[in-house]
C-alpha positions in Angstrom: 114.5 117.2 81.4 117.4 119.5 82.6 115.5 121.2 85.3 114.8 117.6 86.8 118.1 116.3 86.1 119.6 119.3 88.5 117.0 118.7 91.0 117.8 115.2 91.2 121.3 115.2 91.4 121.2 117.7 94.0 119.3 115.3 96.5 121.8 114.4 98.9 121.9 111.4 101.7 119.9 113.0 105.0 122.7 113.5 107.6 123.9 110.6 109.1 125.5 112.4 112.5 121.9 114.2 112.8 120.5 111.0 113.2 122.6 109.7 115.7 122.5 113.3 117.9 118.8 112.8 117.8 119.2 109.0 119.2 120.8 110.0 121.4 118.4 112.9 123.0 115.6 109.8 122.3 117.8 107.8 124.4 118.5 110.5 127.6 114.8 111.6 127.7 112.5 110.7 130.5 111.4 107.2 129.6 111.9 103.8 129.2 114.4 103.6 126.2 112.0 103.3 122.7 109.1 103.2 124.3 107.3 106.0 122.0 107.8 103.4 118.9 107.1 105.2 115.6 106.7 108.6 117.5 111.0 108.4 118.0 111.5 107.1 114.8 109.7 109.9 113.1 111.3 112.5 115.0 114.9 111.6 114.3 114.3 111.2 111.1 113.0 114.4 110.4 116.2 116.0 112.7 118.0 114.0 109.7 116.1 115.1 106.6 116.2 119.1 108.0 119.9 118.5 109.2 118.7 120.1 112.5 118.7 118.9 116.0 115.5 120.8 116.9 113.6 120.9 114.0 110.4 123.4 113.8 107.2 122.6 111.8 105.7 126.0 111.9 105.2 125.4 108.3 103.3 123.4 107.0 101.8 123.1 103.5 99.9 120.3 101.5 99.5 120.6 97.9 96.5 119.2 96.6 96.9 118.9 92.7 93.7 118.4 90.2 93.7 116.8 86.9 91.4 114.8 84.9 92.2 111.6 83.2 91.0 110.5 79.5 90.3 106.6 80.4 87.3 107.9 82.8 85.1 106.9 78.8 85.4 103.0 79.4 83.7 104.2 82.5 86.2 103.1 85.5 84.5 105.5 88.0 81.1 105.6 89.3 81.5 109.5 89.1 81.3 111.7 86.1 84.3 113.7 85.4 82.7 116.9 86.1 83.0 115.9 89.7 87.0 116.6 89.6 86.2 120.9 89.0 83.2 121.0 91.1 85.4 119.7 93.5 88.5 122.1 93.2 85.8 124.8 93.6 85.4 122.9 96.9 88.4 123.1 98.2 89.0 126.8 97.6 86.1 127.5 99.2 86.6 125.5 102.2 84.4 123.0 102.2 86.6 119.6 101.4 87.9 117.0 104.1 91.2 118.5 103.4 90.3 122.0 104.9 89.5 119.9 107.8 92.2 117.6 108.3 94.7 120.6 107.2 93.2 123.1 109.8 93.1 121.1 112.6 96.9 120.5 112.4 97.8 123.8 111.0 98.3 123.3 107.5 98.0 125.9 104.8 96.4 123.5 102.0 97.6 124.9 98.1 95.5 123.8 95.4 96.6 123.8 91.4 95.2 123.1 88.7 97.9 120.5 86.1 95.3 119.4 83.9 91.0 119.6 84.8 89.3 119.5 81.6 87.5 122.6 81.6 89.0 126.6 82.3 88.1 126.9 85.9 87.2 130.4 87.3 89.8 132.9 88.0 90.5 132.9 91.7 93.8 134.0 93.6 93.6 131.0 95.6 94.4 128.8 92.9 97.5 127.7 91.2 97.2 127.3 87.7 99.8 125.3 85.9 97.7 123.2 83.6 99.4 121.1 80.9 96.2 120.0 79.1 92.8 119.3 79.4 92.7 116.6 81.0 95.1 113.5 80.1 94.2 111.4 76.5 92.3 107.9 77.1 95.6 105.6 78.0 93.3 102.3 77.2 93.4 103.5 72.8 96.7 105.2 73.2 99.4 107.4 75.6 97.6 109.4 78.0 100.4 111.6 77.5 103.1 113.0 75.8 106.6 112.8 76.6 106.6 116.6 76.7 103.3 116.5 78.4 105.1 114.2 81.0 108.5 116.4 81.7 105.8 119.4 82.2 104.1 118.0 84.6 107.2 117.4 86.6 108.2 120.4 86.0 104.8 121.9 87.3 105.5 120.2 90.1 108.6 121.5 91.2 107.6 125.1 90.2 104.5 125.2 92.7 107.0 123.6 95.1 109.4 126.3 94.7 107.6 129.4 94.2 105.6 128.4 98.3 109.0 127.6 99.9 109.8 131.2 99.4 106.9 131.9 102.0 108.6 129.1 104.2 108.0 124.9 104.3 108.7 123.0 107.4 107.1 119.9 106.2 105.0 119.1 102.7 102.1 116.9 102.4 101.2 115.5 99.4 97.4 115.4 97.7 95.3 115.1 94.3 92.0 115.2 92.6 90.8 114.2 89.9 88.2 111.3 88.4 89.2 107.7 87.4 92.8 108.5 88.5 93.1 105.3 90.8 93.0 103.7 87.2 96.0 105.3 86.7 97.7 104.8 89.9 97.1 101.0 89.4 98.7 100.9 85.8 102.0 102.6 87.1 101.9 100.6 90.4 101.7 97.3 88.1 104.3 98.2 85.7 106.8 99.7 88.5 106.2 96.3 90.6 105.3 93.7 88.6 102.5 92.6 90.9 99.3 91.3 89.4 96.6 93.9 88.0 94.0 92.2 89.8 96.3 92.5 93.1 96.7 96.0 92.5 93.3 97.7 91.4 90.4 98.6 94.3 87.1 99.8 94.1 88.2 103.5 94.1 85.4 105.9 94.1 82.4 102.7 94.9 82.7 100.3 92.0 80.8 97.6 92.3 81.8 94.2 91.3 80.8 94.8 87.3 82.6 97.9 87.6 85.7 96.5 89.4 85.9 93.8 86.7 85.8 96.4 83.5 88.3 98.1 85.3 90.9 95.7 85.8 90.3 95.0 82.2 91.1 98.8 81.0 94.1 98.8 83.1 95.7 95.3 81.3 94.2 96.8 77.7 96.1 100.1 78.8 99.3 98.5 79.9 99.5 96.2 77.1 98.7 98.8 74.5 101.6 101.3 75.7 103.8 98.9 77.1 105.6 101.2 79.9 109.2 100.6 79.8 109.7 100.1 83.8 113.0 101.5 83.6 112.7 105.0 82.6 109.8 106.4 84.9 109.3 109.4 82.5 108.3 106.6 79.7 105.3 105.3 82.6 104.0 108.3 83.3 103.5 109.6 79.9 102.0 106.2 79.1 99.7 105.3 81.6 100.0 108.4 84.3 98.2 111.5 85.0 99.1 115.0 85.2 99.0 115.5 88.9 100.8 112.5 89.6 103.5 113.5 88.1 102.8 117.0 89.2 103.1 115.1 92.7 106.5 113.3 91.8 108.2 117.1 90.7 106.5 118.3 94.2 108.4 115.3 96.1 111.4 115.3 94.2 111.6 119.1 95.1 111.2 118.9 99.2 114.0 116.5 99.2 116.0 119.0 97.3 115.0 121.4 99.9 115.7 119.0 102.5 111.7 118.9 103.5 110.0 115.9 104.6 107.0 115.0 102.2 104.8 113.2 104.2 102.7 110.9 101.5 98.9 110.5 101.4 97.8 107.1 99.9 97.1 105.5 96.6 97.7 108.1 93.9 100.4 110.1 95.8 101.9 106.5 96.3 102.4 106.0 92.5 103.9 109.9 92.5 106.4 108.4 95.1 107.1 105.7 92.8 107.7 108.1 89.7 110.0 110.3 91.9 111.8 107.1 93.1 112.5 105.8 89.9 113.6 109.2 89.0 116.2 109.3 92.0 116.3 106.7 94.7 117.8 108.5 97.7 113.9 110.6 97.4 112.8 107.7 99.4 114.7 108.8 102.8 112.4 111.9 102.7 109.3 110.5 102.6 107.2 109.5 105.3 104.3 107.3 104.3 101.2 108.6 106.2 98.7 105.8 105.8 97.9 102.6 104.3 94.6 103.1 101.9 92.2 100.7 101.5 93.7 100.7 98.1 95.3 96.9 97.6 97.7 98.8 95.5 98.8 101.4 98.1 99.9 98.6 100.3 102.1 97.2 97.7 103.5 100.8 97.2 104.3 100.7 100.7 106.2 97.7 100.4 107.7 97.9 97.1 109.3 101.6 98.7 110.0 100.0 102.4 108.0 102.7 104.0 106.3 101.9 107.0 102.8 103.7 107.4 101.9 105.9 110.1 98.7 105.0 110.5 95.8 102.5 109.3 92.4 104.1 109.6 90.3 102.8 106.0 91.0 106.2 104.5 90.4 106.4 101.0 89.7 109.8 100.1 92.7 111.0 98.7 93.0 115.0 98.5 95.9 115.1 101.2 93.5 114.1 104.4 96.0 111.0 105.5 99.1 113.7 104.9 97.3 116.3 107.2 97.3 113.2 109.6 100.8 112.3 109.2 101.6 115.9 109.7 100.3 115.8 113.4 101.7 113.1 114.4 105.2 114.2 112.6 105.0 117.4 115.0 103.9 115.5 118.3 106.8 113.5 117.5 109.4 116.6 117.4 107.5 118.2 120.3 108.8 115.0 122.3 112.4 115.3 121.1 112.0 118.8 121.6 110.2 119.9 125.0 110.7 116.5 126.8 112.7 116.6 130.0 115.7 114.4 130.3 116.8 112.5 133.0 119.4 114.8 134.1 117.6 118.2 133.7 114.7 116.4 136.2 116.8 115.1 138.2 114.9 111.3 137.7 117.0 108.4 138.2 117.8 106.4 135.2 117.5 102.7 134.4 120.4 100.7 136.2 122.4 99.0 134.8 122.6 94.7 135.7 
């Protein structure tokens, strides 16, 4: 708890006369005054998080964190958890829609293993840090430990850590791992308060049998632990995974840094709302990228007062609305940045009445 105590406290507020130099390039630059929308309001708020007037995202890195989860046997997935290795083996070979996404805007996609349930091969692309096999069944008992819980954390701002050395710009957040939507809905409801059956979404393809037994598990689950709302280390050991809060360490530790996290959807939305709960100010660095299909990512959103980028269906998960986000977050600074102002091209400005 120490090493997330001193990464906590030393989140700061992003830098107030940043913002307003930034504003004020917005302001000068050749263009009706706010007319880029959400493009100017990314920018300057990245020129606050970095403290930097002309920020650079020549890094860029998503981390794409794999677990299993235990309440996958009262069969909440369409999917066998098998699915969650096969598909790490995926992405280091190249072949997910986060290689995609990540190549086409430049990003360097890291994938760890916190927790699948089976030893994956050794390979030097991947990151093992994992905590368990795979989490206990959270429906019969805590998917977690305490300890389990702080680890995970902990994992999280290690494999932060360890890549900054090689440079971040900007992080983008991204997971795997079967029937963890189940778990993502659990925290959501006991962070929020909202209605289970508001929350939880068809995930992987449920059907409606399958949506109903699910909504079940998750009341069983949060009923069984009882999550104590208040201490967000209690939630995730009850009813979280290991590479959500593998997720919340990896935010918490950007804003540390003074990196924007830009947020995928569902599941790294309930790792925002560990790492919130764990220290408010984390929710100045966070840009949300999307808005899932996910009921519960929308009340995520709101719960945080993050504004999505973007509203496309996604629901994939793995980092692919990040990658997104991360374009849009550089076209944004390539405005502030390489726009012409009125006075360097000598265009006349607005006049005043």
């Amino acid at each position: 708890m120490e090493r997330i105590s001193k990464i906590a406290k030393s989140i700061c507020a992003i830098d107030g006369a940043m913002l307003e130099r930034a504003q004020n390039r917005l302001d000068n630059l050749t263009k009706p005054l706010g007319s880029l929308g959400r493009l100017e309001e990314l920018a300057k708020q990245i020129c606050g998080i970095s403290a930097s007037e002309n920020p650079l995202l020549k890094n860029k890195v998503i981390f794409t964190l794999a677990a299993d989860h235990g309440v996958t046997e009262e069969g909440v997935s369409p999917y066998p958890q098998e699915v969650t290795a096969q598909m790490v083996y995926n992405f280091l070979s190249g072949g997910a829609g986060i290689n995609i996404l990540a190549g086409h805007v430049g990003a360097r996609v890291v994938v760890a293993d916190v927790g699948v349930s089976i030893d994956l091969k050794p390979d030097s692309r991947l990151v093992d840090r994992k905590i368990n096999y795979g989490t206990k069944n959270m429906a019969r008992g805590a998917a977690m430990t305490k300890d389990e819980a702080l680890k995970s954390i902990c994992a999280g701002i290690e494999i932060f850590e360890n890549e900054y050395k090689k440079g971040i710009d900007i992080a983008g957040t991204g997971e795997m791992g079967i029937g963890n939507t189940t778990a993502a809905s659990a925290i959501t409801a006991c962070f929020t308060k909202r209605p289970v059956e508001e929350i939880t979404g068809r995930g992987a393809g449920l059907d409606d049998k399958g949506l109903n037994n699910k909504i079940t598990v998750i009341k069983k689950s949060l009923s069984a632990n009882n999550p104590d709302p208040l201490e967000a280390i209690d939630v995730l050991a009850k009813v979280g995974g290991f590479e959500i809060g593998g997720l919340a360490g990896i935010i918490l530790a950007a804003a540390a840094n003074k990196v924007p996290v830009v947020i995928d959807g569902f599941i790294s939305g309930a790792a925002a709302l560990i790492a919130y709960h764990i220290e408010p100010k984390v929710k100045d660095y966070m840009i949300a990228s999307h808005c899932s299909v996910e009921g519960g990512h929308k009340i995520i959103l709101e719960f945080l007062g993050l504004k999505p980028l973007l509203d496309l269906n996604l629901r994939l998960g793995e980092g692919t609305g990040a990658a997104l986000g991360i374009g849009l977050a550089d076209a944004a600074l390539k405005i502030l940045t390489q726009m012409a102002t009125f006075k360097s091209a000598n265009v006349s400005e607005k006049k005043n009445e």
